[in-house]
Biopython code that builds the backbone (N, CA, C, O; Angstrom):
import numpy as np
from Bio.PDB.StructureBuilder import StructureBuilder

atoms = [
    (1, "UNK", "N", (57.946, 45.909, 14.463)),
    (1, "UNK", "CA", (57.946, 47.325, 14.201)),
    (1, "UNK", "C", (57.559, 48.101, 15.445)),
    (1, "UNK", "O", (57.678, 49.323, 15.533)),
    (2, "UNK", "N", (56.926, 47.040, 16.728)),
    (2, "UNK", "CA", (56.090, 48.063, 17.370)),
    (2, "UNK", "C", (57.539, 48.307, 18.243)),
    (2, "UNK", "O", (57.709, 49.363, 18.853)),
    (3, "UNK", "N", (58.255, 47.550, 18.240)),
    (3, "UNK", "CA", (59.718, 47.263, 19.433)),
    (3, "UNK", "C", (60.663, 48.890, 18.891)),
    (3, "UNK", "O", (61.345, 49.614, 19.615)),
    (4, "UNK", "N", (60.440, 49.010, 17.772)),
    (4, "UNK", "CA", (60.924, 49.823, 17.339)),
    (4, "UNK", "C", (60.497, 51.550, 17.124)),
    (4, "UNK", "O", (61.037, 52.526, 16.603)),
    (5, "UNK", "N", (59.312, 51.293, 17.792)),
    (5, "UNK", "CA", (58.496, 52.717, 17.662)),
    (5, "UNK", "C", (58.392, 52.571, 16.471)),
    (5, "UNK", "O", (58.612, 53.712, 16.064)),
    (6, "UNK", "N", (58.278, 52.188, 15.934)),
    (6, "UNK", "CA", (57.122, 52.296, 14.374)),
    (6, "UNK", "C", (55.975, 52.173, 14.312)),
    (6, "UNK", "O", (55.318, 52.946, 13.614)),
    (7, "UNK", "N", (55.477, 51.319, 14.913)),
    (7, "UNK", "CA", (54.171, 50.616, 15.380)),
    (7, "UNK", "C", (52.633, 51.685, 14.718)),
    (7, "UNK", "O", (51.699, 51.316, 14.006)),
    (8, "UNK", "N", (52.884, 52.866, 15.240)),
    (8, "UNK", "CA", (51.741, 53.431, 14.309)),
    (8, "UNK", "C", (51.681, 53.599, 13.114)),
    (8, "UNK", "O", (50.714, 54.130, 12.567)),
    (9, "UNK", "N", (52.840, 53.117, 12.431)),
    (9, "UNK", "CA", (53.525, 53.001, 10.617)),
    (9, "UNK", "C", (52.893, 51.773, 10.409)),
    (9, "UNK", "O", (52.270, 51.648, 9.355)),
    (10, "UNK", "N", (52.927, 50.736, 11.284)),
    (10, "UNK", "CA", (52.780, 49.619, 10.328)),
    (10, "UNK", "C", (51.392, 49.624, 9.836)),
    (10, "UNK", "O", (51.409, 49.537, 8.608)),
    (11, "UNK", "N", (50.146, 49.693, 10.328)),
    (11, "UNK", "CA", (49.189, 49.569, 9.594)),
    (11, "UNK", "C", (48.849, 50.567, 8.643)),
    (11, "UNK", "O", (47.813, 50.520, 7.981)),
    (12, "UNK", "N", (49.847, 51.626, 8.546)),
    (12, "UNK", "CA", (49.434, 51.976, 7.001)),
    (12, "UNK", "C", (50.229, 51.533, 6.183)),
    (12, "UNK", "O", (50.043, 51.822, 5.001)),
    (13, "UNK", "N", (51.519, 50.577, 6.611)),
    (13, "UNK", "CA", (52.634, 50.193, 5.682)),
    (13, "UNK", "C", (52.207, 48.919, 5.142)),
    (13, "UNK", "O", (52.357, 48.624, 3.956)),
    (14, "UNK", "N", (51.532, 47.960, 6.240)),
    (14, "UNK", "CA", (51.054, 46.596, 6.088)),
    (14, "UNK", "C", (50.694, 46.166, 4.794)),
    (14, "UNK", "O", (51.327, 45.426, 4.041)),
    (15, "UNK", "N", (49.083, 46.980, 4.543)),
    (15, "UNK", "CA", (48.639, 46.508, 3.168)),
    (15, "UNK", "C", (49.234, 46.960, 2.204)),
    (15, "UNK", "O", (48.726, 46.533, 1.167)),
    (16, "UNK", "N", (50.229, 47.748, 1.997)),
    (16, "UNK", "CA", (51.034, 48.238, 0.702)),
    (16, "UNK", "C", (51.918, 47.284, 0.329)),
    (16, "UNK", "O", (52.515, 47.366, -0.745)),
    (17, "UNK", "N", (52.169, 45.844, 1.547)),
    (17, "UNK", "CA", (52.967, 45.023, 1.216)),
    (17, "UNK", "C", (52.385, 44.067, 1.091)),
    (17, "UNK", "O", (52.909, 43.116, 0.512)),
    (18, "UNK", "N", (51.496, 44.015, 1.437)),
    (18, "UNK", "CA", (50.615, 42.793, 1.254)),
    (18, "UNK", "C", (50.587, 41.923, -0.186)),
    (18, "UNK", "O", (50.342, 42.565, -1.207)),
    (19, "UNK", "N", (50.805, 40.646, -0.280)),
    (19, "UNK", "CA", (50.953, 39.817, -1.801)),
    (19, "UNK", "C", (52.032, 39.845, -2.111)),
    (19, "UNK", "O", (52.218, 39.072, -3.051)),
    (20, "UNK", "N", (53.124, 40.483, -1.728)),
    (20, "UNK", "CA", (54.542, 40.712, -2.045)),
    (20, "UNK", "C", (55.260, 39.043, -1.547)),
    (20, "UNK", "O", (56.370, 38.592, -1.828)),
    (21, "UNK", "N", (54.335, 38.522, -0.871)),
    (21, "UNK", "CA", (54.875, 37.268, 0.193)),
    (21, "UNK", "C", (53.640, 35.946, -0.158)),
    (21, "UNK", "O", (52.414, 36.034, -0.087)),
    (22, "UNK", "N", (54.316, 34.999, -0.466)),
    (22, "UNK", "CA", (53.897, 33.972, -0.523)),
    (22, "UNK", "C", (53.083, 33.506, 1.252)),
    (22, "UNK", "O", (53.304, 34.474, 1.981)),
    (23, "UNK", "N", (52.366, 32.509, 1.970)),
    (23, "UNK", "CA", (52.210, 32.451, 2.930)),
    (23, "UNK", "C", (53.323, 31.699, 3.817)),
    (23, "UNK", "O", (53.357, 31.781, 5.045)),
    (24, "UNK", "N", (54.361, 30.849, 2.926)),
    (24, "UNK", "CA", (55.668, 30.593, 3.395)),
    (24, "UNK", "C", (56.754, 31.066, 3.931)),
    (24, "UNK", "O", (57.664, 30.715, 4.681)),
    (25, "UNK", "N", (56.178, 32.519, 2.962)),
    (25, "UNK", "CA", (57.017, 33.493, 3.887)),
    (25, "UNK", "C", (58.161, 33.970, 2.397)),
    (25, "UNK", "O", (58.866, 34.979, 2.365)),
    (26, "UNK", "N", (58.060, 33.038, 1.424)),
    (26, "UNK", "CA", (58.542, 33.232, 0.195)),
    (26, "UNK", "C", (58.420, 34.657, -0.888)),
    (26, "UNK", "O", (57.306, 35.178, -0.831)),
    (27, "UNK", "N", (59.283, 35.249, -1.725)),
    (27, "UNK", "CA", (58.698, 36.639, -2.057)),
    (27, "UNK", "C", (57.907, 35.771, -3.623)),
    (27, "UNK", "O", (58.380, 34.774, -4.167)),
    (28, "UNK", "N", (56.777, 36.432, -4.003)),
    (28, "UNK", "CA", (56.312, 36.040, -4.631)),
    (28, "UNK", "C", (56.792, 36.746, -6.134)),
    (28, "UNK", "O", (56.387, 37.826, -6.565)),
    (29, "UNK", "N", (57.537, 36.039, -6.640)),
    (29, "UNK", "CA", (58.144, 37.103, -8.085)),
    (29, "UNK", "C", (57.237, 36.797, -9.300)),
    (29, "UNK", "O", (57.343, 37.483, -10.317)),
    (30, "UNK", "N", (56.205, 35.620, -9.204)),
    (30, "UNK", "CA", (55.601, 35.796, -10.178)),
    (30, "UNK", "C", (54.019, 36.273, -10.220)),
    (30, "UNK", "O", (53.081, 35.893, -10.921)),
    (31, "UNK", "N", (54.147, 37.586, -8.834)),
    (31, "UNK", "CA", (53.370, 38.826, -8.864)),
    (31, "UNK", "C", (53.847, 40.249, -8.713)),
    (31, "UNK", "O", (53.215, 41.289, -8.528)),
    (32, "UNK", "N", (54.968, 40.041, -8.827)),
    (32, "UNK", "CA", (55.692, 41.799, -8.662)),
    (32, "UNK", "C", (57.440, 41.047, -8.849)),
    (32, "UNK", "O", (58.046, 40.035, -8.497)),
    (33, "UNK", "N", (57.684, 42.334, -9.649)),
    (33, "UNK", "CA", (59.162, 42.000, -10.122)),
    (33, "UNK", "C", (60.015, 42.478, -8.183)),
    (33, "UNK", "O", (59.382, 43.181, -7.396)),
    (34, "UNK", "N", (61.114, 42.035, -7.913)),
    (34, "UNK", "CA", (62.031, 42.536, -7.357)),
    (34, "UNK", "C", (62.176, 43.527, -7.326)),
    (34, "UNK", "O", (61.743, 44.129, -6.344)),
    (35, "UNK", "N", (62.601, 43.975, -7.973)),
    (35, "UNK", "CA", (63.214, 45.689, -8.440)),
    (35, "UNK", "C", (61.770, 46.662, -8.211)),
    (35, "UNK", "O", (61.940, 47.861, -7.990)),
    (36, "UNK", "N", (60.724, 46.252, -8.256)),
    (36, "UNK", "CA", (59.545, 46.933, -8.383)),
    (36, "UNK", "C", (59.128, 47.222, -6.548)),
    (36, "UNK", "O", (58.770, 48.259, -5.989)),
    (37, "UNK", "N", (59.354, 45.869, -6.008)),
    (37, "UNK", "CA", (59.602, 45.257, -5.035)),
    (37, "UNK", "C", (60.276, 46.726, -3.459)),
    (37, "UNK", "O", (59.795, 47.439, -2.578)),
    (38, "UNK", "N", (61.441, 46.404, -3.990)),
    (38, "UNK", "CA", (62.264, 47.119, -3.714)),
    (38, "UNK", "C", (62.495, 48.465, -3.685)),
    (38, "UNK", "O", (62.977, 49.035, -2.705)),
    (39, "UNK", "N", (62.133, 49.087, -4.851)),
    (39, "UNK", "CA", (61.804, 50.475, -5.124)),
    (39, "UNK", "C", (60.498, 50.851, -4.290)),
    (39, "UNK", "O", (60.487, 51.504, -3.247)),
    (40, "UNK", "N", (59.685, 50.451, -4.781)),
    (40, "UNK", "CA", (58.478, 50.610, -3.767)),
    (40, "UNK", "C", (58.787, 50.864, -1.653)),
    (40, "UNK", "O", (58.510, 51.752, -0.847)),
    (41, "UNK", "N", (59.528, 49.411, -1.579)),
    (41, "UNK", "CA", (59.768, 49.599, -0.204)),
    (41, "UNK", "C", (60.965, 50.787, 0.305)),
    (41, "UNK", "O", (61.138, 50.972, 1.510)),
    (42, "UNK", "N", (61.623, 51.425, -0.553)),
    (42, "UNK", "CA", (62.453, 52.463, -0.117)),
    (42, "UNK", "C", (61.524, 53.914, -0.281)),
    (42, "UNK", "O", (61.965, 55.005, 0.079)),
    (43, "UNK", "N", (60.427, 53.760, -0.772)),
    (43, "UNK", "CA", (59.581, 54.928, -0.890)),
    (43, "UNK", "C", (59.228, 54.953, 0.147)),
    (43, "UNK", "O", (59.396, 56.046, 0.687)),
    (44, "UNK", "N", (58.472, 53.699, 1.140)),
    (44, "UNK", "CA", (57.555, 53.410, 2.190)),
    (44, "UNK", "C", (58.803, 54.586, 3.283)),
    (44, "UNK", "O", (58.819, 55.704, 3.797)),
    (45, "UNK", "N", (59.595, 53.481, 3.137)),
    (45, "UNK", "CA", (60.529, 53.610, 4.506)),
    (45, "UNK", "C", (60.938, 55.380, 3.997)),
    (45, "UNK", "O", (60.929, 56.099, 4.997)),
    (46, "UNK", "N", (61.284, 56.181, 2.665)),
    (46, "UNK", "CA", (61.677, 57.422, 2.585)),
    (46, "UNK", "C", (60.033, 58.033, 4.067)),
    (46, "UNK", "O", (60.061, 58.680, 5.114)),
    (47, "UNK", "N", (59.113, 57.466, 3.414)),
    (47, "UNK", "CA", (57.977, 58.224, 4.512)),
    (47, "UNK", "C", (57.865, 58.328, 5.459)),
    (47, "UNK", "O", (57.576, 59.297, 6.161)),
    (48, "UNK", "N", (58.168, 56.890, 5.741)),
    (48, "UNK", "CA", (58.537, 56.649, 7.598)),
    (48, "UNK", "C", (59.742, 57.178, 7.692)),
    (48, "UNK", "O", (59.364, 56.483, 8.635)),
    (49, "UNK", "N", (60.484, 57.523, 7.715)),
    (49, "UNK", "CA", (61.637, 58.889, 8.303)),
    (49, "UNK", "C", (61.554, 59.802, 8.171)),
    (49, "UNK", "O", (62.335, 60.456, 8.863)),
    (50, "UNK", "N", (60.367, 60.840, 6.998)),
    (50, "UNK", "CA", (60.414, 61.784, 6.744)),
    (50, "UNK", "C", (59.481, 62.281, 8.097)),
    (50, "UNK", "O", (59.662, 63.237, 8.852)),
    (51, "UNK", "N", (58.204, 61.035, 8.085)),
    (51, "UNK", "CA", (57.343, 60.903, 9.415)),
    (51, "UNK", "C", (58.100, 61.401, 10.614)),
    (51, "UNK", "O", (57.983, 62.535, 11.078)),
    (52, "UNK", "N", (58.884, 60.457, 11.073)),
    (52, "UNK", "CA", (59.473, 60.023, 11.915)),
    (52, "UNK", "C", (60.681, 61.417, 12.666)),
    (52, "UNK", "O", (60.709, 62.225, 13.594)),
    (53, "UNK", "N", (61.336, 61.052, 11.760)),
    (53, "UNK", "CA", (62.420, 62.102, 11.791)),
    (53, "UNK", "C", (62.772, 63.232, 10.937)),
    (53, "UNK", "O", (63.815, 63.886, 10.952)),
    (54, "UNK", "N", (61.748, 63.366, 10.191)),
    (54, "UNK", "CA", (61.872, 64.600, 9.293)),
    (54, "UNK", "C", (62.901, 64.926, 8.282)),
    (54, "UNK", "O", (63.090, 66.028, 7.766)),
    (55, "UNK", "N", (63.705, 63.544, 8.012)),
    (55, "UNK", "CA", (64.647, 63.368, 7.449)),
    (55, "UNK", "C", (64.362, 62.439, 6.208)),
    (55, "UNK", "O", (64.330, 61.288, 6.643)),
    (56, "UNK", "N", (64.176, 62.446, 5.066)),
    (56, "UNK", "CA", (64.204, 61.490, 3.957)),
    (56, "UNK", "C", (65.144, 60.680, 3.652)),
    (56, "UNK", "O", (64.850, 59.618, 3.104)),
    (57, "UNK", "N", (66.707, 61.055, 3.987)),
    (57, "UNK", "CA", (67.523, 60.618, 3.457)),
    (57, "UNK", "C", (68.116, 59.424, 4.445)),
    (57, "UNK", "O", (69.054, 58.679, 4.160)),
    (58, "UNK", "N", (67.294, 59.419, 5.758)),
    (58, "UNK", "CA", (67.678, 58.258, 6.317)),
    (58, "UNK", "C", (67.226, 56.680, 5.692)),
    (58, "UNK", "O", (67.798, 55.728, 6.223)),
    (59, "UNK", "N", (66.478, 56.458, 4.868)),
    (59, "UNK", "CA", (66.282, 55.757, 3.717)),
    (59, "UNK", "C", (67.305, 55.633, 3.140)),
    (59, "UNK", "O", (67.743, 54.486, 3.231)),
    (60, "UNK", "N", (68.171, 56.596, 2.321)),
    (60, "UNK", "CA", (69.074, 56.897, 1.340)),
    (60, "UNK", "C", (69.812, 54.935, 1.522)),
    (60, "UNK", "O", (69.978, 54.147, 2.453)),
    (61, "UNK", "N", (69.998, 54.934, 0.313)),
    (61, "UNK", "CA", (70.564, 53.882, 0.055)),
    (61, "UNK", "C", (70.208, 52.158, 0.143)),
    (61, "UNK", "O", (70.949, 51.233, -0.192)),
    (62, "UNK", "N", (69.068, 52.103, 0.608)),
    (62, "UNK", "CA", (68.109, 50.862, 0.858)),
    (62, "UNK", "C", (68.171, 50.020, -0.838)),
    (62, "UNK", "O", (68.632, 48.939, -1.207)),
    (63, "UNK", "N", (67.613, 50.904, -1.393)),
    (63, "UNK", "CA", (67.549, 49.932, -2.578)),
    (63, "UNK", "C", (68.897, 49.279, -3.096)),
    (63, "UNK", "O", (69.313, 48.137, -2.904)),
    (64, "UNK", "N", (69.403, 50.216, -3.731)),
    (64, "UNK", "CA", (70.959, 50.054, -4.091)),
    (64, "UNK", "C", (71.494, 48.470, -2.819)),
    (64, "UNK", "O", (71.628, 47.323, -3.247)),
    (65, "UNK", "N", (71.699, 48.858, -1.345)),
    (65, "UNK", "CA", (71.740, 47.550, -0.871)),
    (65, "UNK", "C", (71.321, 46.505, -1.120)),
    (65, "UNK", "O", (71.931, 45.436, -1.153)),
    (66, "UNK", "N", (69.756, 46.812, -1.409)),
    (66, "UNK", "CA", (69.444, 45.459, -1.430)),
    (66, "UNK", "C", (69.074, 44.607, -2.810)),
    (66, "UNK", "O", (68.710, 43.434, -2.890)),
    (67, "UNK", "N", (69.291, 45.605, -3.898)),
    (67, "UNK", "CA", (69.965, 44.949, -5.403)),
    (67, "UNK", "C", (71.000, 44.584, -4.997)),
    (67, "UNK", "O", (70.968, 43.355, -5.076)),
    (68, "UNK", "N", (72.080, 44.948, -4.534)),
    (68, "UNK", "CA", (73.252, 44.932, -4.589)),
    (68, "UNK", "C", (73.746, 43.314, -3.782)),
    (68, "UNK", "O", (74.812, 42.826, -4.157)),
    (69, "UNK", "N", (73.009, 42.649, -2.816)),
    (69, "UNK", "CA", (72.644, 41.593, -1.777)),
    (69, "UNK", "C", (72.056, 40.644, -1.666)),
    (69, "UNK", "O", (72.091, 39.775, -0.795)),
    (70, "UNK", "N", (71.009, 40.835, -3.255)),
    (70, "UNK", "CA", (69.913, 39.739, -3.012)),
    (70, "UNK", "C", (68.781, 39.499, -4.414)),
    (70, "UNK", "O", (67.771, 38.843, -4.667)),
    (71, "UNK", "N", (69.655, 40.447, -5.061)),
    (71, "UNK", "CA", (69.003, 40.510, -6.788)),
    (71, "UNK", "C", (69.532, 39.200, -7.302)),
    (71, "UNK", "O", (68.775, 38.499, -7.974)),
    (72, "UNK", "N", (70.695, 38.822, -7.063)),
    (72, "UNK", "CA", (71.568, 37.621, -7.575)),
    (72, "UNK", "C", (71.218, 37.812, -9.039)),
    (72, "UNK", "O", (71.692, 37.060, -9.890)),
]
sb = StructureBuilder()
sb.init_structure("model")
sb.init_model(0)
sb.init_chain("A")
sb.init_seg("    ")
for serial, (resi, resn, name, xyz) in enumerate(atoms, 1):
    if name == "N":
        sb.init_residue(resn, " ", resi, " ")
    sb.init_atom(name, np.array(xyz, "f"), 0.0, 1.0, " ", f" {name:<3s}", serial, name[0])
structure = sb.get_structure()
């Protein structure tokens, strides 16, 4: 994130994700659904652009992708 100029995002983004991940690196679904998952992280990222670029809608469409990619 820091490669990316985000870097002052991540530690307030960090612990909001925190437990979402097994230490394998695995998503942990039998502590947060997917979809819950997911929704959540397109809120984060709506902030970090609204932050960022003052734009919300550069988010636009994150979730939808990634149901759409990986909900199976």
């Amino acid at each position: 994130m820091g490669q990316l100029g985000l870097g002052r995002q991540f530690g307030r983004l960090a612990p909001q994700l925190d437990g979402a991940f097994r230490a394998d690196g695995v998503f942990a679904h039998d502590r947060l659904r997917f979809v819950d998952f997911v929704d959540d992280v397109e809120d984060l990222l709506e902030d970090v652009a609204w932050q960022e670029q003052g734009d919300k809608k550069a988010a636009d469409g994150f979730e939808e992708y990634m149901l759409q990619h990986y909900s199976g």
